[in-house]
C-alpha positions in Angstrom: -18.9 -55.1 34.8 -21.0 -52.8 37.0 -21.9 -49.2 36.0 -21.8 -46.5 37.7 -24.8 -44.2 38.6 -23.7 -40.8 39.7 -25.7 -38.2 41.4 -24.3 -34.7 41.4 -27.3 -33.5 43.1 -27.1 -35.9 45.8 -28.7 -34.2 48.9 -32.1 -36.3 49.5 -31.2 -39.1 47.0 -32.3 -42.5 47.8 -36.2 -41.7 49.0 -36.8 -45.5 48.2 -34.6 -45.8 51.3 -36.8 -43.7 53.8 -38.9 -46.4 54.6 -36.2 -48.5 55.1 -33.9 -46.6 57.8 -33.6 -47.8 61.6 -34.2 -51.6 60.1 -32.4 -54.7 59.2 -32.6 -53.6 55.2 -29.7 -50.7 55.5 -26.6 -51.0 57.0 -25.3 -47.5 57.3 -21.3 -47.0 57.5 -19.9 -44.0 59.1 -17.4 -45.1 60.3 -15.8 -47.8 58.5 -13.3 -48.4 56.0 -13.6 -48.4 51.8 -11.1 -50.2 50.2 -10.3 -49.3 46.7 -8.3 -51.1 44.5 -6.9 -50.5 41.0 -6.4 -53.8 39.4 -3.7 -53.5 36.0 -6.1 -55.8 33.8 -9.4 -56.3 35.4 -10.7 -55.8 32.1 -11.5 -58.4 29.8 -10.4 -55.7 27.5 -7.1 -55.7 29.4 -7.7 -52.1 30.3 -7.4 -51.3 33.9 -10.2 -51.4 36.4 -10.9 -51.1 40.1 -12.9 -53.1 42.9 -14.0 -51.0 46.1 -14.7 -53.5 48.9 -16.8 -52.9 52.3 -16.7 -55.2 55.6 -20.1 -55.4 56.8 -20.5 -55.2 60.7 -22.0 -58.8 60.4 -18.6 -60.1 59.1 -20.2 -60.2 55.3 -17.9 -58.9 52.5 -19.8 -56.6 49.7 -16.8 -56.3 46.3 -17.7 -53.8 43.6 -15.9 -53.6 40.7 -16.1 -50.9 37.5 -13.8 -49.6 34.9 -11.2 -47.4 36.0 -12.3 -44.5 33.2 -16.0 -45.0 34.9 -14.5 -44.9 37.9 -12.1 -41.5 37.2 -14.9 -40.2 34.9 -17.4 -39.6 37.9 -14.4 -38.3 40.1 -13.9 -35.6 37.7 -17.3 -34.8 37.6 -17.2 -34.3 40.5 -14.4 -32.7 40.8 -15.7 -29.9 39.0 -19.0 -29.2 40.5 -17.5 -29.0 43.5 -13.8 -27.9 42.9 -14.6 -24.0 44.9 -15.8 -26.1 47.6 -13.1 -28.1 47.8 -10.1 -25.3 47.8 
């Protein structure tokens, strides 16, 4: 099962990416859709989980999928750094 790396200080993250921008290595998504999913017993534990899919532009598929505590873990983090922000 994947992790999940969160950032709470993410303005500037992903320098390795610099280099990277305006070519073939990034595709950037602004306007496209994330589909989320919570999947009942995507654990082998039986617990519940969820898959967060992306259509590429090119017609590829990218499916990630974590625990649902990971997943609602790192909401509520950031939930409360930026709960003022958000009201």
């Amino acid at each position: 099962m994947n992790i999940i790396k969160l950032n709470l200080e993410g303005d500037g993250c992903w320098n390795d990416l610099k280099d990277k921008i305006n070519t073939d290595q990034i595709i950037w998504m602004k306007d496209g859709v994330i589909h989320i999913a919570a999947l009942s017993k995507g654990m082998k534990s039986g617990k519940p989980s969820i898959s967060i899919r992306l259509n590429l532009p090119d017609g590829r598929v990218v499916v990630a999928e974590t625990s649902m505590q990971l997943f609602l873990t790192a909401a509520a983090a950031m939930n409360i750094k930026y709960e003022k922000e958000l009201q």
